[in-house]
C-alpha atoms as an extended CHARMM CRD file, in Angstrom:
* protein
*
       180  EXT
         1         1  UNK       CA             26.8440000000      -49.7120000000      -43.1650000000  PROA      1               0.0000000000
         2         2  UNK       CA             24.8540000000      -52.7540000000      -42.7160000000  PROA      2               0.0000000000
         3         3  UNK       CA             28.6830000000      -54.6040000000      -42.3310000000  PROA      3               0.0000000000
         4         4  UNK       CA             29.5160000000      -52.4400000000      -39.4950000000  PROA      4               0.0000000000
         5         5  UNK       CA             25.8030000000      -52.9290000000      -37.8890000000  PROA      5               0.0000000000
         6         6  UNK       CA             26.1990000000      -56.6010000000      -37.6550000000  PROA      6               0.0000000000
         7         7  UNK       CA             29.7880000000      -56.5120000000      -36.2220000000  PROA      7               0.0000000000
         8         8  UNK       CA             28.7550000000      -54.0640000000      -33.7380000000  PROA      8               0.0000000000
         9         9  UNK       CA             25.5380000000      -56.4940000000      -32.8690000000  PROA      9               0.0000000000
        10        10  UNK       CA             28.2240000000      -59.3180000000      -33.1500000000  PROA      10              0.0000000000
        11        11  UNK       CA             30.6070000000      -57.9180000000      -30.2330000000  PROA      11              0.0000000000
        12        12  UNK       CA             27.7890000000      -56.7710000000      -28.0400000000  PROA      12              0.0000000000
        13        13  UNK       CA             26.1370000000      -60.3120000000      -27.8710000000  PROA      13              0.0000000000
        14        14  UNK       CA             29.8300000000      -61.6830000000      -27.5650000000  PROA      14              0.0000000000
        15        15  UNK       CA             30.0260000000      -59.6970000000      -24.5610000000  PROA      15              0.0000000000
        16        16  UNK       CA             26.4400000000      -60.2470000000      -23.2950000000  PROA      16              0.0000000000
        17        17  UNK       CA             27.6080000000      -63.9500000000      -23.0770000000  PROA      17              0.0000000000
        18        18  UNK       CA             30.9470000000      -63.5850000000      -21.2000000000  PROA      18              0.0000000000
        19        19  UNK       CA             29.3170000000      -60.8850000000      -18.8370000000  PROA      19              0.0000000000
        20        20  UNK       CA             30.7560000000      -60.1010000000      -16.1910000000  PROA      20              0.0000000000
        21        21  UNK       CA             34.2380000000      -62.8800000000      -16.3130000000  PROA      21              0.0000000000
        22        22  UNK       CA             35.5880000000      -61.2910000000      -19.5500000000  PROA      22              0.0000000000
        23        23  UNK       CA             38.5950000000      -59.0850000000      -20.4390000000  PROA      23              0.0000000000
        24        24  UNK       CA             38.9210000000      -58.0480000000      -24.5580000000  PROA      24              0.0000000000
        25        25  UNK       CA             40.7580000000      -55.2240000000      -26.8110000000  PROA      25              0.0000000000
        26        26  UNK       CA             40.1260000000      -53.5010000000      -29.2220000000  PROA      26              0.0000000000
        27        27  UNK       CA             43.6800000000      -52.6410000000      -30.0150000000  PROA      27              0.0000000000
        28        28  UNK       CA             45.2220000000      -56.0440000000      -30.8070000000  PROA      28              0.0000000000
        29        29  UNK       CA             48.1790000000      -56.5140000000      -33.0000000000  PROA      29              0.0000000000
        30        30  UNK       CA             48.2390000000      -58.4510000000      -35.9650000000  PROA      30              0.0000000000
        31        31  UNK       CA             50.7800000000      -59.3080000000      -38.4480000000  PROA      31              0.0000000000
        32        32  UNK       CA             51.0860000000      -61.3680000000      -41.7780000000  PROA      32              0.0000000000
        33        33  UNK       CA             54.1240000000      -62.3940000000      -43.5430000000  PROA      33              0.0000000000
        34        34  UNK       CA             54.1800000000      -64.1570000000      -46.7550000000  PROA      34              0.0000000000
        35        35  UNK       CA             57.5370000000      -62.5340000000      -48.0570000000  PROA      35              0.0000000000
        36        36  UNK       CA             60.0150000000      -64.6420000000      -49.9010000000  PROA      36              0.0000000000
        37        37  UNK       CA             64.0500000000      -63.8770000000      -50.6850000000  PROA      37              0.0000000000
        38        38  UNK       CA             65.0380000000      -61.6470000000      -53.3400000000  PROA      38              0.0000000000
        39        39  UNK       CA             61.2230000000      -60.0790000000      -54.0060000000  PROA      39              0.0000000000
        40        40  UNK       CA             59.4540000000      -57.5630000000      -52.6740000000  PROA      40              0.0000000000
        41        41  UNK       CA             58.3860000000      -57.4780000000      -48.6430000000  PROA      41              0.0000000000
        42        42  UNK       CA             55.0090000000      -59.0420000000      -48.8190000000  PROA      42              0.0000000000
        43        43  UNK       CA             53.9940000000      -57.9920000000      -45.1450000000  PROA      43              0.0000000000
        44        44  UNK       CA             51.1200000000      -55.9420000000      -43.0350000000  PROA      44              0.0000000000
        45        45  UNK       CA             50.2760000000      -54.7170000000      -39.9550000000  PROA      45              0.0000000000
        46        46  UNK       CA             46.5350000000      -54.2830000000      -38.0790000000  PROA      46              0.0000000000
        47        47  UNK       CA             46.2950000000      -52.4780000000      -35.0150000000  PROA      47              0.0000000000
        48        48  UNK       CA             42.8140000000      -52.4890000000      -34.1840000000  PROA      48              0.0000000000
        49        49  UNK       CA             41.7750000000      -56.2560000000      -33.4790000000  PROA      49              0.0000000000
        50        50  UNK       CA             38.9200000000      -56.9610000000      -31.2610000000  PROA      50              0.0000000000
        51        51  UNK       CA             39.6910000000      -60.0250000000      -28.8970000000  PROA      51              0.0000000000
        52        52  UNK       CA             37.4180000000      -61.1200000000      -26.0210000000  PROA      52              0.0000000000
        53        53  UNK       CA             38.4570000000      -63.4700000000      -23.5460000000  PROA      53              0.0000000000
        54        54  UNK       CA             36.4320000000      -65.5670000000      -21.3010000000  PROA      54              0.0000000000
        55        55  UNK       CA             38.5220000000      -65.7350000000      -17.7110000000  PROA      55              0.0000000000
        56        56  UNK       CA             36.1100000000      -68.2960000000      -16.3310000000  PROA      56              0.0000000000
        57        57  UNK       CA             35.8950000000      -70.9850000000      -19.1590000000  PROA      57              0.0000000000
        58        58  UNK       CA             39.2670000000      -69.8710000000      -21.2390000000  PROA      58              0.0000000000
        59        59  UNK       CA             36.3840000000      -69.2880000000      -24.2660000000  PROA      59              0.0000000000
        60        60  UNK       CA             38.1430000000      -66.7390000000      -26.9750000000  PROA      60              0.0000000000
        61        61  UNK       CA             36.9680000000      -64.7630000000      -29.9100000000  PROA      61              0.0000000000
        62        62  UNK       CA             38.5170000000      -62.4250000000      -32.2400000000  PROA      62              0.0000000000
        63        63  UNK       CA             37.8050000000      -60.4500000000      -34.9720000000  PROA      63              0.0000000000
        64        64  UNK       CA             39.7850000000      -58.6980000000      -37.6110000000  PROA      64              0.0000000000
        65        65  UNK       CA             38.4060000000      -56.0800000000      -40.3880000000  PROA      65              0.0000000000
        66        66  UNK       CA             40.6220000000      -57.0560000000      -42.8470000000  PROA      66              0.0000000000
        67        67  UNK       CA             40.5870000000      -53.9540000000      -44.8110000000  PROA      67              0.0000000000
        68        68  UNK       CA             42.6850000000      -52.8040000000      -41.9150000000  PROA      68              0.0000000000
        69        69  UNK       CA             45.6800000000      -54.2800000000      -42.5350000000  PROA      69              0.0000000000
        70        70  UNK       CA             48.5370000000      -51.9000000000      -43.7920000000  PROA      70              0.0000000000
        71        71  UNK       CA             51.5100000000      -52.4560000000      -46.3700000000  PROA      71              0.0000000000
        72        72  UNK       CA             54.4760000000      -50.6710000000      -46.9530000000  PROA      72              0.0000000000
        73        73  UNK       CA             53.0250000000      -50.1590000000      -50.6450000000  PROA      73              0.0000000000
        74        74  UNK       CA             49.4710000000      -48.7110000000      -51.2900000000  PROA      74              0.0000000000
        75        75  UNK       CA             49.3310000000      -50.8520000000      -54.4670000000  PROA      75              0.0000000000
        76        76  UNK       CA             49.9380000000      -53.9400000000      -52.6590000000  PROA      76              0.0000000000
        77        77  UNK       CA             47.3740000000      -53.2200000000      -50.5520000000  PROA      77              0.0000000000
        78        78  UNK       CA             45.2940000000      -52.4210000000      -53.0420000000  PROA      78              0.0000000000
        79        79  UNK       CA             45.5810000000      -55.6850000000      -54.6460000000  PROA      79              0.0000000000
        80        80  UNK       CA             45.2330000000      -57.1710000000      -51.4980000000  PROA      80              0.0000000000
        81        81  UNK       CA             41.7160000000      -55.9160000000      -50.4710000000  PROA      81              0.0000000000
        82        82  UNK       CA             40.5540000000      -56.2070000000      -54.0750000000  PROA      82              0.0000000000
        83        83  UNK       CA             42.1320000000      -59.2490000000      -55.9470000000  PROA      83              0.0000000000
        84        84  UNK       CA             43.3170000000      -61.9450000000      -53.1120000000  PROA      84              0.0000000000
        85        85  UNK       CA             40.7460000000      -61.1060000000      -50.0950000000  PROA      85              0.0000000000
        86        86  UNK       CA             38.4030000000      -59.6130000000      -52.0090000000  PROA      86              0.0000000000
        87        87  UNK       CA             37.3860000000      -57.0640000000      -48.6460000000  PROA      87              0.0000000000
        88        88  UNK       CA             34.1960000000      -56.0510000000      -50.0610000000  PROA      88              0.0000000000
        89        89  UNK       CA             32.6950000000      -59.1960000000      -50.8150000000  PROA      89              0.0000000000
        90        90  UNK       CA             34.6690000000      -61.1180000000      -47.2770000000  PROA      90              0.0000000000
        91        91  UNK       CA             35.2650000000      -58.3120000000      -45.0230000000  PROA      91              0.0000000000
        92        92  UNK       CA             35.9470000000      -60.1090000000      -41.6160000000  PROA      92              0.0000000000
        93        93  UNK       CA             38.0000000000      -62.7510000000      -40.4380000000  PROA      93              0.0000000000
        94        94  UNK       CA             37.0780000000      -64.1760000000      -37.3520000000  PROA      94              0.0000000000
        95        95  UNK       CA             38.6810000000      -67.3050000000      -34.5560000000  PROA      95              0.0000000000
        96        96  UNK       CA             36.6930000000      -68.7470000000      -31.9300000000  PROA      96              0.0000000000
        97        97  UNK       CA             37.9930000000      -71.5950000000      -29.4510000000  PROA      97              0.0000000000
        98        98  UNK       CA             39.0890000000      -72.6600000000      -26.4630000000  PROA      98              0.0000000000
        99        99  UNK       CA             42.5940000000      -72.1090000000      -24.5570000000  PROA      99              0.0000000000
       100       100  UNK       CA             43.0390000000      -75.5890000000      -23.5170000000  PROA      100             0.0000000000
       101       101  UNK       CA             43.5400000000      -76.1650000000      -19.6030000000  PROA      101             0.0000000000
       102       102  UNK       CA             43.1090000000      -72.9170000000      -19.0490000000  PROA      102             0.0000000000
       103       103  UNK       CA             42.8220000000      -71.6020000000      -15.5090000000  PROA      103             0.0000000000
       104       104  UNK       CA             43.0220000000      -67.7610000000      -14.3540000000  PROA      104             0.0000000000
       105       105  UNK       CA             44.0900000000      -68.1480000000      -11.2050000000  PROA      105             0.0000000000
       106       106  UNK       CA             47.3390000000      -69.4570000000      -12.2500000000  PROA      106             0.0000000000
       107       107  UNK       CA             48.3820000000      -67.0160000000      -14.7280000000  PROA      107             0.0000000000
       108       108  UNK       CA             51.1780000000      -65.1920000000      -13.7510000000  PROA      108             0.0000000000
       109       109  UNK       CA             54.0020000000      -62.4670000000      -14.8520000000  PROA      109             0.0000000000
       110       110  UNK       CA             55.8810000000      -65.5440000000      -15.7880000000  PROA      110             0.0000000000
       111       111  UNK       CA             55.0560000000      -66.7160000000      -19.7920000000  PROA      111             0.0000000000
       112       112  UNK       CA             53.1500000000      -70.0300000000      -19.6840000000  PROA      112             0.0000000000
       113       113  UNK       CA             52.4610000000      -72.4070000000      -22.8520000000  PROA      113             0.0000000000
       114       114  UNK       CA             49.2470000000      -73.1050000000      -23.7160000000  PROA      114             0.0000000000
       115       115  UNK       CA             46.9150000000      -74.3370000000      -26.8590000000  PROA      115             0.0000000000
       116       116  UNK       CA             44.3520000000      -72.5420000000      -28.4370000000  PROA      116             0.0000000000
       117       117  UNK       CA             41.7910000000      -74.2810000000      -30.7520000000  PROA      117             0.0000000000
       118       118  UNK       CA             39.2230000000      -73.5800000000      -32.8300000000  PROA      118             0.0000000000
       119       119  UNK       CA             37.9680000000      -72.5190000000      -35.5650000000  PROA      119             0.0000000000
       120       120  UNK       CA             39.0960000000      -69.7420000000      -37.7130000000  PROA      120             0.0000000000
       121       121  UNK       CA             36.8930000000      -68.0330000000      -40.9120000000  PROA      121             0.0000000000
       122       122  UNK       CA             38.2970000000      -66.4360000000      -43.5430000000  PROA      122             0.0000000000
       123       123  UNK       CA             37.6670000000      -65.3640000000      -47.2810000000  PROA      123             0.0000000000
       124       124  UNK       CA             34.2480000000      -67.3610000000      -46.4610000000  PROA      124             0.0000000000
       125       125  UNK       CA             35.6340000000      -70.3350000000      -45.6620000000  PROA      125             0.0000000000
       126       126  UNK       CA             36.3370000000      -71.9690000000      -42.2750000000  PROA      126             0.0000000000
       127       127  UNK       CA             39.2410000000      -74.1700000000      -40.9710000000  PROA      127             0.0000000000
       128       128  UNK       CA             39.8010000000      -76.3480000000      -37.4470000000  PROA      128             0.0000000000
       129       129  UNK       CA             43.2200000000      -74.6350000000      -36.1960000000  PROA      129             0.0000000000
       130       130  UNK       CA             45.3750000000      -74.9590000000      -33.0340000000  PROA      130             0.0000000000
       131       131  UNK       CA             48.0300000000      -72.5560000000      -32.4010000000  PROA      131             0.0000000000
       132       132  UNK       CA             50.4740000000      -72.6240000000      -29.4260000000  PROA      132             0.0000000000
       133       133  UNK       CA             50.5620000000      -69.6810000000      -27.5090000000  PROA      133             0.0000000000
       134       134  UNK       CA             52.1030000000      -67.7190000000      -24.5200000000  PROA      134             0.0000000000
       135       135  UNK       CA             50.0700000000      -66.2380000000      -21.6160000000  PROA      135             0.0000000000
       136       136  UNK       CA             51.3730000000      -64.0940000000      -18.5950000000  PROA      136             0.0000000000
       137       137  UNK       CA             50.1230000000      -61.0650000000      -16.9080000000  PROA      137             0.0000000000
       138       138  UNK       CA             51.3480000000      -57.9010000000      -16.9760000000  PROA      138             0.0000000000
       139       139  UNK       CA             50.3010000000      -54.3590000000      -15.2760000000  PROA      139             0.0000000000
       140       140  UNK       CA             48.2400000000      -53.4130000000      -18.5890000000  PROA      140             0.0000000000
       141       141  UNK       CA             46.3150000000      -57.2230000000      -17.9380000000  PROA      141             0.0000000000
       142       142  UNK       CA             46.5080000000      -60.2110000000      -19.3590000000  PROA      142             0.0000000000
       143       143  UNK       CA             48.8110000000      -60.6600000000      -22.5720000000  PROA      143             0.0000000000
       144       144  UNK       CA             48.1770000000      -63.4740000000      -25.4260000000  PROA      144             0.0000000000
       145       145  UNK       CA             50.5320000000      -63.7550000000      -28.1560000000  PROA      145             0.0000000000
       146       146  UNK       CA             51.4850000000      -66.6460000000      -30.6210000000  PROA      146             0.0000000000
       147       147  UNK       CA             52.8630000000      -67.6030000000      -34.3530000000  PROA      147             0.0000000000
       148       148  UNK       CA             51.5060000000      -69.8360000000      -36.5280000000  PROA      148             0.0000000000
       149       149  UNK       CA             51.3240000000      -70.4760000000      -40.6910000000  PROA      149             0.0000000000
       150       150  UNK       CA             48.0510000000      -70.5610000000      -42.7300000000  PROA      150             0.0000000000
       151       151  UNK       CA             47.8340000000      -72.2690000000      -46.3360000000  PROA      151             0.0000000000
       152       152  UNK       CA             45.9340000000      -69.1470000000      -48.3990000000  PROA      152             0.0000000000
       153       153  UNK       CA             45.0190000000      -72.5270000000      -50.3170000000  PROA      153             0.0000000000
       154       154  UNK       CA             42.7450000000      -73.6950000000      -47.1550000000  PROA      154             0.0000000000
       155       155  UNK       CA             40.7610000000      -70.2780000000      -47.6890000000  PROA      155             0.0000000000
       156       156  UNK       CA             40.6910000000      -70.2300000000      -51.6580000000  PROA      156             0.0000000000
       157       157  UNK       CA             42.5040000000      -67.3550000000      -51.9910000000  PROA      157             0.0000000000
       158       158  UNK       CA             44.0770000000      -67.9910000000      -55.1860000000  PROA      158             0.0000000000
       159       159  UNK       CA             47.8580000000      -66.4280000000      -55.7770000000  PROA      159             0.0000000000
       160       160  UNK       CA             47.5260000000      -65.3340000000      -60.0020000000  PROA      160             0.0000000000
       161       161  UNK       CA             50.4170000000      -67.3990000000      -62.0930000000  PROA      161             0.0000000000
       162       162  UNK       CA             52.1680000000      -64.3620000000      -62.5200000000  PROA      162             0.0000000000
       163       163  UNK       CA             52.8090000000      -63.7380000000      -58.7070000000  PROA      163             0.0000000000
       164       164  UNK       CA             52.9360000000      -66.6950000000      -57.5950000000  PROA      164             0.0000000000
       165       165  UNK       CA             56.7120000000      -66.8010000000      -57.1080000000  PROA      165             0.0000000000
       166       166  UNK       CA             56.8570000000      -63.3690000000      -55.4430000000  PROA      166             0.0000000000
       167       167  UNK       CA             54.4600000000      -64.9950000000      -52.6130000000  PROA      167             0.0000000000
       168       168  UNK       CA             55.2680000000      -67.4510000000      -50.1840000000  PROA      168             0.0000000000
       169       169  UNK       CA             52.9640000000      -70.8960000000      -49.8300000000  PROA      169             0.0000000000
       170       170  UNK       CA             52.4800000000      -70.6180000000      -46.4390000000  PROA      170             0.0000000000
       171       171  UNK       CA             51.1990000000      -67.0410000000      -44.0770000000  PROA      171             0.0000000000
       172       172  UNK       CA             53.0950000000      -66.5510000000      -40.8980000000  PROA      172             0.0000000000
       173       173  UNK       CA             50.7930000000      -65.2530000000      -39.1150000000  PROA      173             0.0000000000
       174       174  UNK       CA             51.5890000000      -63.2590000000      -35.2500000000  PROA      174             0.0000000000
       175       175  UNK       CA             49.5800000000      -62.1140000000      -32.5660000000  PROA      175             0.0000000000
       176       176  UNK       CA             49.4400000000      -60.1280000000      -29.9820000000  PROA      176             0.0000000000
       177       177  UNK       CA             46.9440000000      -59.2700000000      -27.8240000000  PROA      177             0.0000000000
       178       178  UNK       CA             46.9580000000      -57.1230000000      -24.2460000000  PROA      178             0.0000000000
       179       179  UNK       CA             42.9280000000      -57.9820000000      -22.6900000000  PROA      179             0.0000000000
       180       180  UNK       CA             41.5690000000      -55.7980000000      -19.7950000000  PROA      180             0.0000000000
């Protein structure tokens, strides 16, 4: 309960400080693949990602409970929360940064390149990203999506021995997010 408290505290101050020149979701789309050939689909999904977007300064901020991603298998996602993630003891993951050059009046319907850095936290530890991305309006607002690869390494998420060969080295992570 306290958890939820502070991330409720945490999105209301995030949107105190963007006021009124901010469009966010709460319905963003997350997905992790870490699969490798011949083993079982190591892949989930998360539906519910909050993402705030500052439209004057091109500020962003997202955050993901993580104990809302979904597997095919129950057990794997199971082991997830409890033995790689550990979602009780690390249950958010969260980015803030900057879309680089970013300027709202020239977004249009047309997909346009941009960077986005910052810094993302995860399993308690934090790590200086920048992912390319693609921005364009649409008539549901403005839509942000991208790919990128985390090391689990980076976040010390350790793989056990006997696993280890069932999971890739490297997350690919995708994004997408629809802000209003």
């Amino acid at each position: 309960m306290k958890n939820i408290a502070f991330l409720l505290i945490s999105l209301l101050s995030l949107t105190t400080v963007f006021g009124q020149d901010k469009v966010l979701t709460k319905t963003g789309k997350v997905t992790f693949e870490a699969s490798v050939p011949s083993f079982e689909e190591v892949k989930a999904n998360h539906k519910a990602v909050t993402c705030i977007l500052n439209t004057k300064t091109g500020e962003i901020a997202s955050l993901i409970l993580v104990k809302g991603f979904q597997f095919k298998l129950a057990l794997m996602e199971e082991h997830f929360n409890e033995n790689y993630i550990e979602s009780d003891k690390f249950p958010k993951a969260t980015f803030k940064g900057k879309i680089e050059d970013f300027d709202w009046d020239k977004i249009t319907s047309q997909p346009q390149d941009f960077v986005i850095k910052g810094k993302i936290e995860l399993h308690g530890k934090s790590k200086d990203i920048a992912v390319n991305s693609k921005i364009k309006k649409t008539a549901s607002g403005i839509e942000i999506t991208s790919s990128f690869s985390l090391n689990p390494e980076d976040f010390d998420i350790q793989i056990p021995s006997l696993v280890r060969a069932k999971v890739a080295k490297k997350v690919d992570v995708k994004f997408d997010f629809i802000l209003q």
